[in-house]
N, C-alpha and C positions, 0 to 999 in steps of 0.2 A: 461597436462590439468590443474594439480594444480597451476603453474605457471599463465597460462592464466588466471582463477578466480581472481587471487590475483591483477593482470594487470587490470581484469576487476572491480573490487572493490576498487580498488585506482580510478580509470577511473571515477567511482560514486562519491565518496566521493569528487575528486576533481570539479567534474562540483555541486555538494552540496551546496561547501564551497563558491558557487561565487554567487550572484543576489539574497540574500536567503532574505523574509519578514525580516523588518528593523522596533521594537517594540516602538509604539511611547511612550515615557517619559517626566514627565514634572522634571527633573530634576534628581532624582534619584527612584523618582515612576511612575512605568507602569499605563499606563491610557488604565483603562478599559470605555467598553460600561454598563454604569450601569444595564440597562434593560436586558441586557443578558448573561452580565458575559463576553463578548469576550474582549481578547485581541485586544487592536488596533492596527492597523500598520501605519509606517509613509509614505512606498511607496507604496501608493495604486495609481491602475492604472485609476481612476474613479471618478466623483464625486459620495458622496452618497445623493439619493432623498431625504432620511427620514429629515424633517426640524431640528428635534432634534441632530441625528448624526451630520449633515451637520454645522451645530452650535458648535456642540463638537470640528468637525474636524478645524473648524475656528476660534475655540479660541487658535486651538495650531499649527496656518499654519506656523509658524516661524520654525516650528520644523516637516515640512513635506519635503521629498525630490524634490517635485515639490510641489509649490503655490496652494492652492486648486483651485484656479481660471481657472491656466494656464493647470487643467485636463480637459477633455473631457468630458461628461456628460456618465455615463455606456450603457444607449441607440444607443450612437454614437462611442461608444466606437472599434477602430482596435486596431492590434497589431503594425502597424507604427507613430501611434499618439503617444506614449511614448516614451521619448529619453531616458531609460533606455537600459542599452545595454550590458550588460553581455550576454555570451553564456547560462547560465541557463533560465534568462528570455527569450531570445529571441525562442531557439527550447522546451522550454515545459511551459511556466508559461502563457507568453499570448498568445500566441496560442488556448491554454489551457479554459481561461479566456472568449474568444473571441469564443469560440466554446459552451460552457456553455450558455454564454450570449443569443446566437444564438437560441440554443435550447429551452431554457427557456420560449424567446418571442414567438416561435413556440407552444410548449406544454401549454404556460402559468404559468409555475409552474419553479420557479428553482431547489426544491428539486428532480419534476421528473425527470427534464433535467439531472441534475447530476449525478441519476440512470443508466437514460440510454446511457450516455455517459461511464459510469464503464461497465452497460453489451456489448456496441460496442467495447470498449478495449479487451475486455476477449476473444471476437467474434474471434478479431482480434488474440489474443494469443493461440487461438485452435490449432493450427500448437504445438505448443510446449507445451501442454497441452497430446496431445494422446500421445505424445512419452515419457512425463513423466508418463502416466497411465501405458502405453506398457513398460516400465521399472520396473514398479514395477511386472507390470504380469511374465516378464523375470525374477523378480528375487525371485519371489514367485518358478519357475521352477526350479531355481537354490539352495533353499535353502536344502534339504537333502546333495548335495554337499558339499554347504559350509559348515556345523554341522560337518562332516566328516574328512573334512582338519582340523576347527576347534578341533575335538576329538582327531588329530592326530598329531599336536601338541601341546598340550597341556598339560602344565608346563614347555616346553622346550623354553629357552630364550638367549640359546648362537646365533652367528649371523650367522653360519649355516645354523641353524635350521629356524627363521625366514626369512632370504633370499628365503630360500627354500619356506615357507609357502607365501610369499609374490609370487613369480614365477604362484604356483601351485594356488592361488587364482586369477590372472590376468588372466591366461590362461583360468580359469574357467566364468572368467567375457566376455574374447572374445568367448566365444564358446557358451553366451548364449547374448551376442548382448547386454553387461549390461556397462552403462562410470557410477561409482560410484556417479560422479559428477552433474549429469545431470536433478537429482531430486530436486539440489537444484535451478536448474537454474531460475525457475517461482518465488521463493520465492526473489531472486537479482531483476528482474527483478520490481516486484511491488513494490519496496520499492522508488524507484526513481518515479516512479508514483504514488504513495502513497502521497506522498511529493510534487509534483508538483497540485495535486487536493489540499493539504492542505496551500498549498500558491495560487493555484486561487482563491479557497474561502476567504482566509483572506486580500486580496488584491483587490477585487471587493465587496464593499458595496453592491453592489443590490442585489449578491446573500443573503447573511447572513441579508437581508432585510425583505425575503420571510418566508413563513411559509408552513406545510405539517404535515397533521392528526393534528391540531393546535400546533405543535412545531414551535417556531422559527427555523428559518436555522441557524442561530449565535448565539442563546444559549446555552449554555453547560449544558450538564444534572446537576449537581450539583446547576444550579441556577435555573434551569427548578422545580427540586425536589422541592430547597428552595421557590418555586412559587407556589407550590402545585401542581403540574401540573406532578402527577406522572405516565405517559407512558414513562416519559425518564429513570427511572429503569426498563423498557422493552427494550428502546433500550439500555442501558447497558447493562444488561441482554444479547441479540443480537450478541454485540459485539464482548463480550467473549467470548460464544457459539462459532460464524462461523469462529473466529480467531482459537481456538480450533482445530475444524473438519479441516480448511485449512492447518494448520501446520501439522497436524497427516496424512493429505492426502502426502502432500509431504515427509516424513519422508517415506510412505511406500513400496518407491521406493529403499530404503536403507537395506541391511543388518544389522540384528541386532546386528551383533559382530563386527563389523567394529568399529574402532577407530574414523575416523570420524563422522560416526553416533550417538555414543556417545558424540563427541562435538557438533552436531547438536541439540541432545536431549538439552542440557544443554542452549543451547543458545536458542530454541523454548522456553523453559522455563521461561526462563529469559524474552523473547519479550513476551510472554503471562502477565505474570506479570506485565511489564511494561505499555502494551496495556492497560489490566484492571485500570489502574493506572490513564494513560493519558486519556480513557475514560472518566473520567470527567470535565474534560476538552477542550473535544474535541468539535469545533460548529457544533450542527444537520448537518449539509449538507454534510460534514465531514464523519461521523459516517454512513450515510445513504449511501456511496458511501462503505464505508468500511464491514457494512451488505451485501448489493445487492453483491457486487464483488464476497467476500468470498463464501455467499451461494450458488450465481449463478457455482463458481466455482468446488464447493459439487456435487451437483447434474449433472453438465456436467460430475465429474469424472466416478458419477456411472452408466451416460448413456455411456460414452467410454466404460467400463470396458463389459459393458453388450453387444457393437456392438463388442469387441475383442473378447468376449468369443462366441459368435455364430458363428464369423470368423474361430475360432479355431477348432470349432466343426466340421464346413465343410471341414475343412484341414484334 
């Protein structure tokens, strides 16, 4: 199973590393959007309405991957009109883009559209959500066990002695229906789509146009703040918080003495940090998909937990 992980996280990284947002530069400075702090990009899929962007992006067309001309307007906007052609853009970025867009004109709002395109993902991730809840519950059952084997070898380090403990721990993991690894699987999972919402946003002008609870969608809280315009240390705030409770949900699926789990902690840690870090940074539309997702996926766990535990009852 560890094998397979490692297969499947090279698998990521390498579809990553191909079609990824390309920052546009006017030589060796990044050219931001002054009004909102975003980052530009050179291979955007779209032209942008706003006359002032739209201006920006045409003073520096020399240095866009496609002509601003030769794009499509975001209203007309498909996934076949782009002759970009990496496998990353092609099965998640406009796709992606194009479905957003979609929604947007429907709802009116592109911060809602983005919402609710994070909570139809999750919808869709429910499958592998109760089996990560139903995992932790197995190993909440399992854990006196494990304390036990844990007590009982302990201090002992010749490779007897752990063989032995590693057998007697496996045996104990098949007999209560627990794969160690399986808690992590939701948290692999959302990073590649984490990352493909963060390249449709920064690649489609109209979203990062819009605005919701008066945020821009393409401001980042730090210029949001410098604006005065302080709800965006609420969504900060937010952020943290539901990246938090998400990591700690998945984590609970783990043994606490486990070696892995220990590198788990250390690396939750680390992305927490990190998170809060790139939080300011990140444009509203962004941030808003990363709230709704996370929380929505909070409160699904403790409505699972609650239909497993009356299932249990009845058993």
């Amino acid at each position: 199973m560890k094998k397979k992980l490692q297969i499947f996280v090279l698998a990521v990284l390498l579809i990553l590393s191909t079609g990824c947002t390309k920052t546009l530069k006017d030589g060796k400075n990044v050219v931001t959007n002054e009004e909102t702090g975003q980052t530009l990009t050179s291979n955007i899929l779209c032209q942008p309405s706003d006359e002032k962007l739209y201006e920006t992006y045409k003073e520096y067309n020399d240095k866009l991957a496609i002509p601003l001309d030769d794009l499509p307007t975001c209203s007309t906007f498909t996934p076949n009109k782009i002759k970009y052609k990496s496998l990353w853009e092609s099965i998640f970025i406009k796709p992606l883009a194009y479905i957003i867009l979609k929604f947007g004109k429907l709802v009116n709002n592109m911060g809602i559209s983005v919402m609710i395109i994070g909570l139809l993902i999750r919808l869709i991730m429910l499958p592998i959500q109760i089996k990560t809840v139903n995992q932790s519950e197995n190993m909440k059952k399992a854990q006196p066990e494990i304390e036990k084997i844990e007590k009982k070898y302990k201090n002992k380090t010749d490779n007897e002695s752990l063989m032995a403990k590693s057998q007697e721990t496996m045996l104990l993991y098949k007999k209560y229906k627990i794969n160690p690894v399986s808690g992590c699987i939701l948290a692999f999972i959302q990073l590649p789509l984490f990352f493909a919402f963060l390249e449709a946003i920064n690649r489609v002008p109209a979203i990062f146009e819009g605005t919701f609870l008066t945020m821009n969608l393409g401001m980042t809280p730090a210029t949001g703040v410098a604006h005065h315009n302080y709800i965006y240390i609420i969504l900060i705030i937010l952020i943290i918080v539901t990246t938090y409770l998400s990591f700690k949900n998945s984590m609970a699926s783990q043994s606490p003495n486990s070696e892995m789990v220990q590198q788990m902690k250390m690396m939750f840690i680390f992305m927490i940090l990190m998170v809060s870090i790139a939080s300011l940074s990140l444009p509203t539309a962004i941030a808003l998909y990363w709230i709704v997702t996370n929380g929505f996926a909070v409160i699904q766990n403790l409505i699972i937990k609650k239909i497993l535990e009356k299932k249990e009852k009845r058993i």
